[in-house]
C-alpha positions in Angstrom: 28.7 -34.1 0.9 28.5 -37.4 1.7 25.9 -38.4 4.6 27.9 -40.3 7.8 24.7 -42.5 8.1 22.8 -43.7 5.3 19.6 -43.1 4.9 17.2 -45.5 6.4 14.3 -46.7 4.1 10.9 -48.4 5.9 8.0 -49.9 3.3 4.7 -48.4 3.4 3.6 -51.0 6.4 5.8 -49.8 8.6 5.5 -45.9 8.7 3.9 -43.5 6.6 7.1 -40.8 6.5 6.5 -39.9 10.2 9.8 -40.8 11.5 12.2 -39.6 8.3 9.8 -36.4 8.8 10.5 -36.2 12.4 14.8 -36.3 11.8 14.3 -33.7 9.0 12.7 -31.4 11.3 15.1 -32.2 14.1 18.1 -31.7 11.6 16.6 -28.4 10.0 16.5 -27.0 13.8 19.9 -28.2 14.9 22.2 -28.5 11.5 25.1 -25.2 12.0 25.0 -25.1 15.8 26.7 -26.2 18.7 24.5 -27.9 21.6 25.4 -26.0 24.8 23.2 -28.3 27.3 21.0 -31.2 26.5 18.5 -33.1 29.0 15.0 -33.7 30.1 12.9 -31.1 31.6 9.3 -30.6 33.0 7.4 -27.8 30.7 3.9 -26.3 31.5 1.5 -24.7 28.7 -1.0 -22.7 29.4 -3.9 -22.0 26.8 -6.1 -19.2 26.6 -8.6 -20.9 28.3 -7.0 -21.5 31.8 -6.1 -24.7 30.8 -2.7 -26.0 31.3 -0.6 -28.9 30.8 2.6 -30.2 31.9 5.1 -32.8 30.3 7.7 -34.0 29.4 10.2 -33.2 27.5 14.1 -33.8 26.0 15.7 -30.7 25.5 18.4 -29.4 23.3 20.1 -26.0 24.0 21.8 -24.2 21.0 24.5 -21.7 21.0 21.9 -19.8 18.5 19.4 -19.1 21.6 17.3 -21.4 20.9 15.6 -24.7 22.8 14.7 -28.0 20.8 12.2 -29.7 22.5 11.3 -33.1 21.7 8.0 -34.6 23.4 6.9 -38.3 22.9 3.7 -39.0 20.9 1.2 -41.4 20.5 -2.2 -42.9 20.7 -3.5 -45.6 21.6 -0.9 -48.4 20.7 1.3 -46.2 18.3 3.9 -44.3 20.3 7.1 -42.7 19.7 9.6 -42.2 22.9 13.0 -41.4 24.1 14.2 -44.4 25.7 17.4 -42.6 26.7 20.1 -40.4 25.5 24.2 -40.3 25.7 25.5 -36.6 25.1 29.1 -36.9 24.1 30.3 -33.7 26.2 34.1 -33.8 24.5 32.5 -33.4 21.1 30.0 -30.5 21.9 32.7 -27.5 21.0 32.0 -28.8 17.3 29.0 -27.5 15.2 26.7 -30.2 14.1 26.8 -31.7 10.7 24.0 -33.8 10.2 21.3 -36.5 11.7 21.5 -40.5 10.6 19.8 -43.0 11.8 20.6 -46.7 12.3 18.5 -49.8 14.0 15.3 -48.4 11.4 14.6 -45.5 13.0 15.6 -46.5 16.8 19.0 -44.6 17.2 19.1 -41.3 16.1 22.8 -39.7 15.7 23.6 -35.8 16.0 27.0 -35.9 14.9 29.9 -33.4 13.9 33.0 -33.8 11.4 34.5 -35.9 15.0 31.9 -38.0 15.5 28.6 -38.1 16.9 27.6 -35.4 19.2 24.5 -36.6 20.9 22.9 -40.3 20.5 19.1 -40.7 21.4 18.2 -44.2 21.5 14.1 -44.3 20.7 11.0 -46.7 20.9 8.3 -45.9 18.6 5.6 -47.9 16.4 2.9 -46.6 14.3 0.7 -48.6 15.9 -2.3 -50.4 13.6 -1.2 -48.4 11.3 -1.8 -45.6 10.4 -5.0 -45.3 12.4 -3.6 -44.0 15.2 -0.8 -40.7 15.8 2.8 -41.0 16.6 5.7 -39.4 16.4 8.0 -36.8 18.2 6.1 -33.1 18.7 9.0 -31.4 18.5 8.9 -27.3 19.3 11.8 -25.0 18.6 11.4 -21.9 21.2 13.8 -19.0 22.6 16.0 -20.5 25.8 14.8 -17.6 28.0 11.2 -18.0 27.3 9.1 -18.1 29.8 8.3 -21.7 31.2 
């Protein structure tokens, strides 16, 4: 099959396989499914320790059950963020196909056999790099799980 979108290459200076590693994991979550709701959302974790945390988060619904959620990363100077999204609600009866990029790694397409499903528009950079962390933490979870 060929890919809508071809594959974006960055040299060594720019990332270390943190953003091509971040769309594989997205695309191995959401590749066979149909997005039911997409959106941002406030999520708290608590540890065993009493500790919690709250932030926030992008989140993709699937008609398997299952919530994609994508939360910015970063340290220091290097971050990675959703700038914004545009979820094309005519195309969301059709099951996705595949992720491309375009812009190296600043738009991200979720697209069917009609077109592109869901557009997230990103800002990220490693930073000094690679001394510092970036990159999407991205956690695949049931959508009736407790939040």
């Amino acid at each position: 099959m060929t890919e809508k979108y071809p594959v974006e290459k960055l040299d060594e200076y720019e990332d270390d396989g943190t953003m091509p590693g971040n769309v594989q994991e997205l695309r191995d979550a959401v590749v066979g499914h149909r997005i039911v709701r997409a959106g941002n959302a406030t999520r708290t974790t608590t540890y065993a320790s009493g500790y919690s945390y709250t932030s926030k988060v992008f989140e993709i619904e699937l008609d398997n059950g299952k919530t994609v959620q994508l939360a910015q990363g970063g340290d220091c100077c290097a971050f990675t963020e959703l700038e914004s999204f545009l979820l094309n609600v005519d195309q969301i009866d059709h099951v996705i196909t595949g992720i491309g990029t375009t812009g190296r790694y600043t738009k991200w397409h979720i697209y069917a056999d009609m077109g592109d499903v869901l557009e997230l528009n990103v800002g990220w950079s490693p930073g000094n790099p690679f001394y510092y962390g970036y990159g999407f933490y991205i956690n695949v979870e049931d959508a009736n799980a407790d939040r």
